[in-house]
N, C-alpha and C positions, 0 to 999 in steps of 0.2 A: 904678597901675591899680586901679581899685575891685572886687571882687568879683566882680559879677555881669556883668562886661561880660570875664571873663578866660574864653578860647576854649577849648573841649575837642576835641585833636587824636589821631585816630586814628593810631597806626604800629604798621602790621605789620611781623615780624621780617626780610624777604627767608627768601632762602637760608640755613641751618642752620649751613651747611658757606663761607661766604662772607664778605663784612665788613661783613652787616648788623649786629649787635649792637654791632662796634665806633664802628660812625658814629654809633647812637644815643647809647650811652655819654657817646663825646666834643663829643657837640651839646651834651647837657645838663648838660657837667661848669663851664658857664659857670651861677651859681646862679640869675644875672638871668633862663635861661629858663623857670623855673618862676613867675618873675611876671608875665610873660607869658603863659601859657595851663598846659593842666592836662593833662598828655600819659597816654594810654593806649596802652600796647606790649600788642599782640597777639600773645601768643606764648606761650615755653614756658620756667616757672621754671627746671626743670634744664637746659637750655641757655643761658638767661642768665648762670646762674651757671657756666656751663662756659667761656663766653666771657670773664668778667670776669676768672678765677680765669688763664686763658691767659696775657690781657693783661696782668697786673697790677694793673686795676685795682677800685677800691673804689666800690661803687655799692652801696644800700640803694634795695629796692624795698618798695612797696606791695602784694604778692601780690591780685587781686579773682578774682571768678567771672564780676560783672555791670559791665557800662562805669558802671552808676546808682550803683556802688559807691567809686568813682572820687574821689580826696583830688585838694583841693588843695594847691599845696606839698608835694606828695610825685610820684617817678616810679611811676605805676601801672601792674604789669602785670597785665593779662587773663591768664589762664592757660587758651589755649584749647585745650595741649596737656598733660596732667598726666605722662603715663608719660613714660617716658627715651626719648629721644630720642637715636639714633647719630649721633655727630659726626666727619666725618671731616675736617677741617680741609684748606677747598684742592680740594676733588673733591667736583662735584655729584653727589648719589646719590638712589636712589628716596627714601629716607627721608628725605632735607633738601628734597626739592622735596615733598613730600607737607606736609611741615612747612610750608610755604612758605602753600602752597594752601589748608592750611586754615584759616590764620591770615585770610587775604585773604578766604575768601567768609565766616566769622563775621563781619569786621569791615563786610562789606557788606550780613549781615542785619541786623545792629545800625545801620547807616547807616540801613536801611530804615523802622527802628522810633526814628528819631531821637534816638538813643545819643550821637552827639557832633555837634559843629560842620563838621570839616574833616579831610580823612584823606590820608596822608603813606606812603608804598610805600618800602618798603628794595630794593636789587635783587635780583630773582631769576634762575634762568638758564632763558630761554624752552622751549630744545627739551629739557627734563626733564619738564617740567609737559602732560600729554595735554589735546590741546586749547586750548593755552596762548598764543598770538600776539603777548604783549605785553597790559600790566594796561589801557590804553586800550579795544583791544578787548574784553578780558573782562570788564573793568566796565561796559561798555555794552551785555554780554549779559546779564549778571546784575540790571543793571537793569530793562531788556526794557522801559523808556518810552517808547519812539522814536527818544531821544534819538541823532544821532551826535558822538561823540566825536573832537577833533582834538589829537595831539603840538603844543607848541610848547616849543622851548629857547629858556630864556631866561636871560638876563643883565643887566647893566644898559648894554652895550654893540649887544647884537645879540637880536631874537628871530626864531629860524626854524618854520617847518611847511613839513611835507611832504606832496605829493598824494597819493603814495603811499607807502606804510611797511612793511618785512618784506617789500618783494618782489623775488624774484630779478632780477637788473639786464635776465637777456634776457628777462622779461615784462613789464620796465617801457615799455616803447613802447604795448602794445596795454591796459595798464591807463589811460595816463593820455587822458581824453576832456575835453570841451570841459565835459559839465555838472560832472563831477568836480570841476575846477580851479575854476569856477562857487561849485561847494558849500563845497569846504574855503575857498577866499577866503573868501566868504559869513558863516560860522563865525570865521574868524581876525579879519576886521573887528570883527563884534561882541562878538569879546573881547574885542580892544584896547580896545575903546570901554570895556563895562560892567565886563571883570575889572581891567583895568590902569586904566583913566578917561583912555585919549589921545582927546579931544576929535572929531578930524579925523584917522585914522590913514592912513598913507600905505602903499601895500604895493606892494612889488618885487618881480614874478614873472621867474625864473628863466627860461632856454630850455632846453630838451632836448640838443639836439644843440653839438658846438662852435660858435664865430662864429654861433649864430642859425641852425646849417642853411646859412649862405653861400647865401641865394638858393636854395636845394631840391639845391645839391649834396652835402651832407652829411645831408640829410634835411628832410620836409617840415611835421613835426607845429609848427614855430614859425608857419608861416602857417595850414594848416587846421585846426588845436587851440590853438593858445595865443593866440595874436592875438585870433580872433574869442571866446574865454573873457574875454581883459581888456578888449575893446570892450561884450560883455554886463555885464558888472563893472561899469565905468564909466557905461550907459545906467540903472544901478541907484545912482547913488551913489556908488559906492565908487571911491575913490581910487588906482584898480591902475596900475600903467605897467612898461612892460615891451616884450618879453621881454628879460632878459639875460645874454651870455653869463655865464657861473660864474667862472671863471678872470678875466676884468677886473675882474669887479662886485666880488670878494673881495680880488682883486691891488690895487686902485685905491681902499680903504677905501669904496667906495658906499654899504656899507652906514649906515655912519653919516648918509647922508640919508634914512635912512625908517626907520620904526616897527616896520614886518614886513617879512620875508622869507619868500617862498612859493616853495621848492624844488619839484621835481619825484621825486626818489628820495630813499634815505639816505644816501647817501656823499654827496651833492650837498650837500644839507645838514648834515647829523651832522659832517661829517669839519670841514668849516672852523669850525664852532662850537665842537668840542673842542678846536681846537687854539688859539682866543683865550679860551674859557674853562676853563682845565686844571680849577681845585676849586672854581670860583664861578657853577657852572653849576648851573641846573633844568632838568626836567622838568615842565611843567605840561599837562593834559588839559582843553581847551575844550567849550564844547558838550555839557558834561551840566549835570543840577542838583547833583550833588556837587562841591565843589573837591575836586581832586587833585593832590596835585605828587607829586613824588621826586629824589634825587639824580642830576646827569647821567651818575653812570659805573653800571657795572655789578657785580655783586659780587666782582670782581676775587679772584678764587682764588688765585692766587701770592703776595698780600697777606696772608692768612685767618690770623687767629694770631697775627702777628706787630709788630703795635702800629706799623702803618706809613700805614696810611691814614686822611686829616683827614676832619675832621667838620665840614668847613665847609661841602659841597654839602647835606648832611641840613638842617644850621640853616638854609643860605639858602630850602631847600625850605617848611620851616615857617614861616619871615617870611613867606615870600609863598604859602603858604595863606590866613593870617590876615590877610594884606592883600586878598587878593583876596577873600574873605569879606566884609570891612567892604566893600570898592570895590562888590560886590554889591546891599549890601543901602544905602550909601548912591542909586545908580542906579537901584535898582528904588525907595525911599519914595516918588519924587514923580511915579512914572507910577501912582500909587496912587488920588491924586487928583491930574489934570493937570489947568493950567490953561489957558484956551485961549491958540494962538501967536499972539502979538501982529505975530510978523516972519518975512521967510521968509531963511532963511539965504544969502548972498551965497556964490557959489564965483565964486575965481578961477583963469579959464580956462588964466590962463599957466598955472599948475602943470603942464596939460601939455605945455606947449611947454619946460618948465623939463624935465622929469622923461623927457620922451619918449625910447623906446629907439634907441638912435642906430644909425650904420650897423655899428656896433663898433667898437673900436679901446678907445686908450687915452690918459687924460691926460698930456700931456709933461711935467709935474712930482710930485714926492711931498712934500706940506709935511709938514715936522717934527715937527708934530703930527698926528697922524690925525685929530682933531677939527676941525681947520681945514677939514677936507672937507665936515662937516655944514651951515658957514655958506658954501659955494661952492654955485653951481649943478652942475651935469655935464658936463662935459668931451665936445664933440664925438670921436666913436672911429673912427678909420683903421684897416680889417682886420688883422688878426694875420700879420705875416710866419712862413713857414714856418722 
């Protein structure tokens, strides 16, 4: 890769006290990633070195002040914090979420002032940090462009978002509305399209309740909120079908016939994604002008120290910054200067009659492969015996 085209990626450190520093370590102990792009860790010398020295292991940094300052072929840290910093290994404390914090809004005034390319989140732990909701929200405050910002995990098997995120389960009923589900679709589509380049993205919204509400006995929001959101959806383009129960659509690999998945809460979503992508999972944030990704677990304290957690959710975060970066900026050259449409795009109709949410139930076979599912249509569904 030639010089001038090699990416400068921001990571800040997470948690102090957590297994951010280890994940970075072991992302970059592979050397091919420094040919790759030109990383700048935001953080704090004597805690790197508190972390390495823990670990065992051996890491030479670049010490800077300024991201301009910034070596190629070398791992560079910012040093945004200079004094010592308390380590308590395993236990969030004021002082490691304070560390946290301010690694994360330097490295988004530097964003501001176009310091680097693409910026990469270690975990931190949310209710330490005042104010703190998760780096999606806070970095859509800190921006204060308009912009909003959408979660999606992804993998190279499943990608989900959720309508709603961080909210208590018994407020999730009256959070989720018709324009809501509207907006984050809206958002999720034109990621797929511009961040990832899926052409024609297909998305599967989720229902609320079990069996779809069963007809308004288990609840009513799948017909007066979800339905009339995917039929708005659809009179805009977008390729939504739905609703579906969770429990089938996950039980019956569905997922592998579409692009996106659009949950309605976090366990809806979160839980089935963790558990098919245990260490090869992201975090990526749509819907701003920053790329952001991060690993999908969190900074797992029980871990902290003891040289047990991979660093292969960190790298895959960083691949797919710097992919979604290029995917960007291939996407946006030639709305720069368009040229006029010679054609109007054909859709074909089946796809909803393919895709359509059925009455539920479930496929009466499981092929052997799970992928075998993505080249089948969907399985008519007989309700759920009790």
């Amino acid at each position: 890769m030639e010089q001038e085209n090699k990416v400068r990626v921001a990571i800040t450190q997470g948690d102090t006290n957590g297994v951010g520093y280890e994940v970075i370590f072991k992302a970059f102990e592979d050397p091919a990633m420094l040919e790759l792009c030109t990383p700048i860790i935001y953080g704090s010398p004597k805690a790197a070195a508190y972390h390495a020295k823990a670990l065992g292991i051996e890491m030479q940094f670049n010490i800077i002040k300024n991201a301009s300052e910034a070596q190629e072929g070398r791992l560079n840290l910012l040093a945004v914090i200079d004094e010592e910093v308390k380590i308590d290994l395993g236990e969030p404390t004021p002082e490691s979420s304070s560390a946290a914090q301010r690694a994360i809004d330097r490295a988004i005034d530097d964003y501001k002032d176009g310091a680097y390319d693409v910026l990469v989140t270690a975990p931190v732990s949310k209710n330490t940090i005042k104010g703190f909701n998760g780096h999606t929200n806070y970095i859509e405050r800190r921006l204060n462009d308009g912009r909003q910002g959408l979660t999606i995990l992804s993998n190279e098997d499943l990608r989900v978002a959720l309508v709603t995120n961080n909210v208590a389960i018994k407020d999730v009923p009256e959070a989720i509305t018709k324009q809501k589900i509207v907006e984050k679709a809206a958002i999720f589509h034109q990621s797929l399209r511009r961040d990832l380049r899926i052409s024609s993205p297909r998305i599967a919204v989720l229902a609320l309740n079990p069996r779809c509400g069963e007809d308004g006995m288990l609840g009513d929001e799948e017909q007066e909120i979800i339905k009339p959101a995917i039929d708005e959806l659809v009179s805009q383009g977008i390729q939504a079908f739905g609703p579906y129960a969770a429990d089938d659509f996950f039980g019956t690999y569905s997922y592998y016939r579409f692009d996106g998945v659009l949950a309605m809460y976090h366990d809806q979503g979160q839980t089935p994604f963790k558990a098919l992508a245990t260490e090869s999972g992201v975090r990526f944030t749509a819907g701003l002008s920053i790329v952001r990704t991060a690993p999908a677990h969190g900074p797992i304290f029980n871990q902290a120290g003891r040289n047990m957690t991979d660093g292969g959710s960190l790298r895959n975060a960083i691949y797919m910054a710097i992919d979604v970066l290029r995917n960007r900026q291939n996407y946006d050259e030639p709305l720069q200067n368009p040229l006029p449409k010679l054609y109007h795009e054909k859709r074909d109709e089946s796809e909803k009659v393919r895709f359509r949410a059925p009455g539920e139930g479930r496929s009466q076979h499981r092929p052997n492969d799970n992928r075998q599912m993505a080249q089948e249509a969907p399985q008519e569904q007989t309700p759920e015996a009790e």
